[in-house]
N, C-alpha and C positions, 0 to 999 in steps of 0.2 A: 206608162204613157197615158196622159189622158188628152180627151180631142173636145176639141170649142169651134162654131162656128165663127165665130168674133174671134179678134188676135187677142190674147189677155194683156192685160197690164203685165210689167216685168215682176212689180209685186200688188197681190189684190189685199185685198182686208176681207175677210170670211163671216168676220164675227167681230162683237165686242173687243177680243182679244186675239184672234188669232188672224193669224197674217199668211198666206204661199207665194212665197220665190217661186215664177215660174220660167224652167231652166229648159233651153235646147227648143225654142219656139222654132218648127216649123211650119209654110206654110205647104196645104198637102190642098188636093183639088176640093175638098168638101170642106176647106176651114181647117184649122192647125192641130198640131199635135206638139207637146210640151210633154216636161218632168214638172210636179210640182211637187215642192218643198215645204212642209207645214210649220211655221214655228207659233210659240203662244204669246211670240212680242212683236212687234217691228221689226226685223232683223237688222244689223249692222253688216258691211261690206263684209268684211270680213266673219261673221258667224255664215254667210250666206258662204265663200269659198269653203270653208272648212265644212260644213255640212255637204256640197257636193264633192268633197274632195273624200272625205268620209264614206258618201254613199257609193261612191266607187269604187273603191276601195274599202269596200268591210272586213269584217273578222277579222283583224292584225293584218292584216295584206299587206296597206300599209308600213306599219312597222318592217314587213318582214324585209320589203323592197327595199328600204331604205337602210337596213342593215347590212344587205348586199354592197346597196351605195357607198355606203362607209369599206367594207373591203376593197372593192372595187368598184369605181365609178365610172367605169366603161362599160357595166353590165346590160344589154340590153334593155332588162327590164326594168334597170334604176332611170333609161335613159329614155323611154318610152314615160315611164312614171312620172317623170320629171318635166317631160314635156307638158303633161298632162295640167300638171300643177302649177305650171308658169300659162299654159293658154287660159284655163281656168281664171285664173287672179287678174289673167287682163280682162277677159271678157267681163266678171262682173263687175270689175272697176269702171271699166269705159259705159257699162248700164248705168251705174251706181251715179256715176258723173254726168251724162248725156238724159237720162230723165227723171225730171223734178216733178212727177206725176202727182196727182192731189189723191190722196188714198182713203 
C-alpha cells in the first residue's frame, strides 16, 4: 500500500519512461491510500487488468483456480475468482473511459 496526501492520478508518469497504475484509491483521514502498479510504458487497458489480476493472484494461483473451474464451475474458489476478474475489468475500463487525464 502506499499513502499520498493528494488523490493521485489513476495513472502518473514517474519518469521519462515509466508510468504507475494506481489501483484501490482510498480515501482514508490523512490523504489516500492506493496499490501502485509500475510499468516502463504507458500501460494499456488491458496490460493494466492483467497485471492486477496477476498480482493477486501469483505463483500459479491463478492457473490452478481456473483448472478447478474447468472441472467444476461451481467451485467456490473458481467463483470468488471469477468474480474478481469480472469486477476488476470493469472497474479499470470504466477508469480507462472516464478519465482522459493529461499525463
Amino acid at each position: 500500500m502506499t499513502h499520498s496526501v493528494e488523490r493521485p492520478k489513476f495513472i502518473d508518469q514517474l519518469g521519462h519512461s515509466t508510468f504507475a497504475y494506481n489501483h484501490a484509491i482510498q480515501e482514508i483521514e490523512d490523504g489516500y491510500t492506493f496499490i501502485a502498479y509500475l510499468f516502463d510504458h504507458l500501460p494499456t487497458c488491458n496490460e493494466v487488468i492483467n497485471t492486477v489480476i496477476q498480482n493477486h493472484y501469483p505463483n500459479g494461483e491463478e492457473s490452478a483456480i481456473q483448472r478447478k473451474g474447468i472441472i467444476d464451475n461451481r467451485d467456490p474458489e473458481f467463483i470468488a475468482y471469477n468474480g474478481f476478474v469480472e469486477e476488476t475489468k470493469a472497474n479499470v475500463k470504466a477508469q480507462f473511459q472516464a478519465h482522459h487525464e493529461a499525463i
